[in-house]
C-alpha positions as CSV (number, residue, x, y, z in Angstrom):
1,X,6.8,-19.7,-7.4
2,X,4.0,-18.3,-9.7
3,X,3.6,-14.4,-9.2
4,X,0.3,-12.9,-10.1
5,X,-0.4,-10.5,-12.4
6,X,2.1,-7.6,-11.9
7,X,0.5,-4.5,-9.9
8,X,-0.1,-1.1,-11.2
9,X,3.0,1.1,-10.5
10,X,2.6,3.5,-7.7
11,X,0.8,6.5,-9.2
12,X,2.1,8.5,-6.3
13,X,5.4,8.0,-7.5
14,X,5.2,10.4,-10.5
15,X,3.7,13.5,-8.3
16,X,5.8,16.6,-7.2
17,X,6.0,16.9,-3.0
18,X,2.8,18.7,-2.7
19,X,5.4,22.1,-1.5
20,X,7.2,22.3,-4.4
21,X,4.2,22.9,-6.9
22,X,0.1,22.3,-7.1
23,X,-0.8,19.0,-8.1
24,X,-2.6,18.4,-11.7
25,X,-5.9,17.0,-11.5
26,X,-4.5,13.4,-12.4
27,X,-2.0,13.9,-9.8
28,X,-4.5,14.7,-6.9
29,X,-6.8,11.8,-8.5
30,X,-4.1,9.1,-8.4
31,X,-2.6,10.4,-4.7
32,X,-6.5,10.7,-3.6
33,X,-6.7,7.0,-4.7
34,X,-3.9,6.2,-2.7
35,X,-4.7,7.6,0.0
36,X,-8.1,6.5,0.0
37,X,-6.8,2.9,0.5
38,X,-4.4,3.4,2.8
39,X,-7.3,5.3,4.5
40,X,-8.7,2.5,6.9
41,X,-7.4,1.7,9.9
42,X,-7.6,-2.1,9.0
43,X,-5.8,-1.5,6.1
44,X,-3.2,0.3,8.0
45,X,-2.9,-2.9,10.2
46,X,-2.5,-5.0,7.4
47,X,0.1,-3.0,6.0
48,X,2.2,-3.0,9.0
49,X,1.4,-6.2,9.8
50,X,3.0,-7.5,6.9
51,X,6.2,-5.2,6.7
52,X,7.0,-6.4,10.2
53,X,5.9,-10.4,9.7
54,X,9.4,-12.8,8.9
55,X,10.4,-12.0,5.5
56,X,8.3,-9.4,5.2
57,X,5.5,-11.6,3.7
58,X,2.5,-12.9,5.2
59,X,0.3,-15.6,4.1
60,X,-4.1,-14.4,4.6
61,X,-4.6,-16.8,6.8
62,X,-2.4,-15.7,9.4
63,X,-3.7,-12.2,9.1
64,X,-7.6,-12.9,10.6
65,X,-7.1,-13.4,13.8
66,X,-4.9,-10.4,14.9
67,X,-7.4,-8.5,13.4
68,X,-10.7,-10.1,14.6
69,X,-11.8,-10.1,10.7
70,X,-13.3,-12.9,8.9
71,X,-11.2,-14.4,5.7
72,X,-13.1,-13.0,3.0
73,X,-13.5,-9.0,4.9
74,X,-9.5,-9.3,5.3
75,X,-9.2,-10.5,1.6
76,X,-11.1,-8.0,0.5
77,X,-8.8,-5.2,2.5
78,X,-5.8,-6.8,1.1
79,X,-7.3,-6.6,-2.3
80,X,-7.5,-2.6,-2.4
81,X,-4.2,-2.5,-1.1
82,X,-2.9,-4.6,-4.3
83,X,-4.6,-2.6,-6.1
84,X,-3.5,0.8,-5.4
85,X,0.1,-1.1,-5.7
86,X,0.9,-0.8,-2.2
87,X,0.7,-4.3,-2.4
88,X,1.8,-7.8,-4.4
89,X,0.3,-11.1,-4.5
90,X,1.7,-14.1,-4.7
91,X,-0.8,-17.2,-5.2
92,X,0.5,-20.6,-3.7
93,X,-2.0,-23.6,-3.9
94,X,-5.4,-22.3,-2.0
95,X,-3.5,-19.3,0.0
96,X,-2.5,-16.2,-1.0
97,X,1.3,-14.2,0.5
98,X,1.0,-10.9,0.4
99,X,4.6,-8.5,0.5
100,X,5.2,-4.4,0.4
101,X,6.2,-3.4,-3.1
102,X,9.6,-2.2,-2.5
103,X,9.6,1.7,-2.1
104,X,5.4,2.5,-2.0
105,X,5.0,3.6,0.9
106,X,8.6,5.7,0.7
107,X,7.2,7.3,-2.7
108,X,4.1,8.2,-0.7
109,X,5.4,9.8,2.1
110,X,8.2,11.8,-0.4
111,X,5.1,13.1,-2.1
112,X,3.8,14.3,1.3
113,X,6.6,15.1,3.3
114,X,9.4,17.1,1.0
115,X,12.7,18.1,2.7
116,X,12.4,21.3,0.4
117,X,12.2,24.8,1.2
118,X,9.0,25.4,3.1
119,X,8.2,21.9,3.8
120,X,7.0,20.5,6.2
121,X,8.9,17.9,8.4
122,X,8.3,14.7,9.7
Protein backbone atom coordinates (compact mmCIF):
# COMPACT_ATOMS: atom_id res chain seq x y z
CA UNK A 1 0.00 0.00 0.00
CA UNK A 2 1.69 3.36 -1.11
CA UNK A 3 0.63 6.30 1.21
CA UNK A 4 0.96 9.79 -0.22
CA UNK A 5 2.74 12.38 0.82
CA UNK A 6 2.23 12.80 4.58
CA UNK A 7 -0.43 15.74 5.49
CA UNK A 8 0.39 18.89 7.31
CA UNK A 9 -0.22 18.34 11.10
CA UNK A 10 -3.31 19.80 12.40
CA UNK A 11 -2.53 23.45 13.02
CA UNK A 12 -5.46 23.52 15.43
CA UNK A 13 -3.82 21.22 17.46
CA UNK A 14 -1.25 23.66 18.99
CA UNK A 15 -3.99 26.53 19.94
CA UNK A 16 -5.18 27.23 23.54
CA UNK A 17 -9.30 26.48 23.91
CA UNK A 18 -10.29 29.93 22.71
CA UNK A 19 -11.60 30.49 26.97
CA UNK A 20 -8.59 29.98 28.39
CA UNK A 21 -6.51 32.81 26.54
CA UNK A 22 -6.79 35.11 23.13
CA UNK A 23 -5.49 33.46 20.29
CA UNK A 24 -2.11 34.91 18.45
CA UNK A 25 -2.50 35.94 15.09
CA UNK A 26 -0.92 32.57 13.67
CA UNK A 27 -3.28 30.82 15.94
CA UNK A 28 -6.52 32.53 14.60
CA UNK A 29 -4.86 32.24 10.94
CA UNK A 30 -4.29 28.42 11.20
CA UNK A 31 -7.88 27.68 13.13
CA UNK A 32 -9.51 30.24 10.49
CA UNK A 33 -7.93 27.97 7.84
CA UNK A 34 -9.40 25.11 9.41
CA UNK A 35 -12.45 26.22 9.75
CA UNK A 36 -12.65 27.55 6.48
CA UNK A 37 -12.47 24.03 5.09
CA UNK A 38 -14.60 22.42 7.15
CA UNK A 39 -16.86 25.33 6.31
CA UNK A 40 -19.05 23.84 3.39
CA UNK A 41 -21.64 21.80 3.89
CA UNK A 42 -20.34 19.36 1.15
CA UNK A 43 -17.32 19.09 2.91
CA UNK A 44 -19.10 18.37 6.08
CA UNK A 45 -20.83 15.44 4.15
CA UNK A 46 -17.74 14.16 3.05
CA UNK A 47 -16.23 14.21 6.26
CA UNK A 48 -19.00 12.25 7.85
CA UNK A 49 -19.42 10.26 5.14
CA UNK A 50 -16.15 8.83 5.43
CA UNK A 51 -15.88 8.39 9.31
CA UNK A 52 -19.03 6.35 9.16
CA UNK A 53 -18.22 4.25 5.62
CA UNK A 54 -16.60 0.34 6.69
CA UNK A 55 -13.30 0.89 7.96
CA UNK A 56 -13.60 4.22 8.06
CA UNK A 57 -12.15 4.73 4.51
CA UNK A 58 -13.79 5.44 1.44
CA UNK A 59 -12.72 5.20 -2.01
CA UNK A 60 -13.91 8.82 -4.50
CA UNK A 61 -15.79 7.00 -6.48
CA UNK A 62 -18.22 5.88 -4.00
CA UNK A 63 -18.54 9.33 -2.67
CA UNK A 64 -20.39 11.11 -6.04
CA UNK A 65 -23.47 9.84 -5.99
CA UNK A 66 -24.61 10.37 -2.40
CA UNK A 67 -23.71 13.72 -2.93
CA UNK A 68 -25.07 14.42 -6.50
CA UNK A 69 -21.45 15.91 -7.32
CA UNK A 70 -19.43 15.16 -10.28
CA UNK A 71 -15.82 13.25 -9.73
CA UNK A 72 -13.63 16.09 -10.25
CA UNK A 73 -16.11 18.86 -7.82
CA UNK A 74 -15.94 15.94 -5.09
CA UNK A 75 -12.15 15.56 -5.67
CA UNK A 76 -11.62 18.90 -5.43
CA UNK A 77 -13.68 19.01 -1.84
CA UNK A 78 -11.66 16.15 -0.63
CA UNK A 79 -8.54 17.87 -1.68
CA UNK A 80 -9.06 20.99 0.81
CA UNK A 81 -9.88 18.65 3.36
CA UNK A 82 -6.34 16.86 2.90
CA UNK A 83 -4.98 19.74 2.98
CA UNK A 84 -5.98 21.43 6.12
CA UNK A 85 -5.05 17.66 7.50
CA UNK A 86 -8.40 16.73 8.27
CA UNK A 87 -7.79 14.40 5.79
CA UNK A 88 -5.19 11.45 4.29
CA UNK A 89 -4.88 10.03 1.00
CA UNK A 90 -4.02 6.91 0.00
CA UNK A 91 -3.50 6.43 -3.95
CA UNK A 92 -4.29 2.77 -5.21
CA UNK A 93 -4.08 2.28 -9.09
CA UNK A 94 -6.47 5.11 -10.79
CA UNK A 95 -8.68 5.74 -7.32
CA UNK A 96 -7.96 7.46 -4.48
CA UNK A 97 -9.18 6.19 -0.28
CA UNK A 98 -9.60 8.83 1.66
CA UNK A 99 -9.55 8.24 5.90
CA UNK A 100 -9.93 10.82 9.10
CA UNK A 101 -6.54 11.58 10.51
CA UNK A 102 -6.81 10.07 13.79
CA UNK A 103 -7.72 12.88 16.44
CA UNK A 104 -8.47 16.15 13.83
CA UNK A 105 -11.58 16.77 14.30
CA UNK A 106 -11.15 15.92 18.35
CA UNK A 107 -8.20 18.63 18.36
CA UNK A 108 -10.72 21.02 16.69
CA UNK A 109 -13.49 20.81 18.70
CA UNK A 110 -10.97 20.87 22.14
CA UNK A 111 -9.84 24.19 20.70
CA UNK A 112 -13.52 25.31 20.55
CA UNK A 113 -15.23 23.71 23.19
CA UNK A 114 -12.93 23.73 26.55
CA UNK A 115 -14.31 21.97 29.75
CA UNK A 116 -12.52 24.92 31.68
CA UNK A 117 -13.75 27.47 33.86
CA UNK A 118 -16.14 29.63 31.83
CA UNK A 119 -16.43 27.50 28.92
CA UNK A 120 -18.76 26.81 27.05
CA UNK A 121 -20.28 23.26 26.79
CA UNK A 122 -21.23 21.09 24.22
Amino acid sequence: MTRSATPPPVDVACCVPLVRQPLTAAEATDLARTLKAIADPARLRLLSMIAAHEGGEACVCDLTEPLKLSQPTVSHHLKVLVEAGLLTRDKRGVWAYFTLVPGALDSLAEVLFSRGVGAVSV
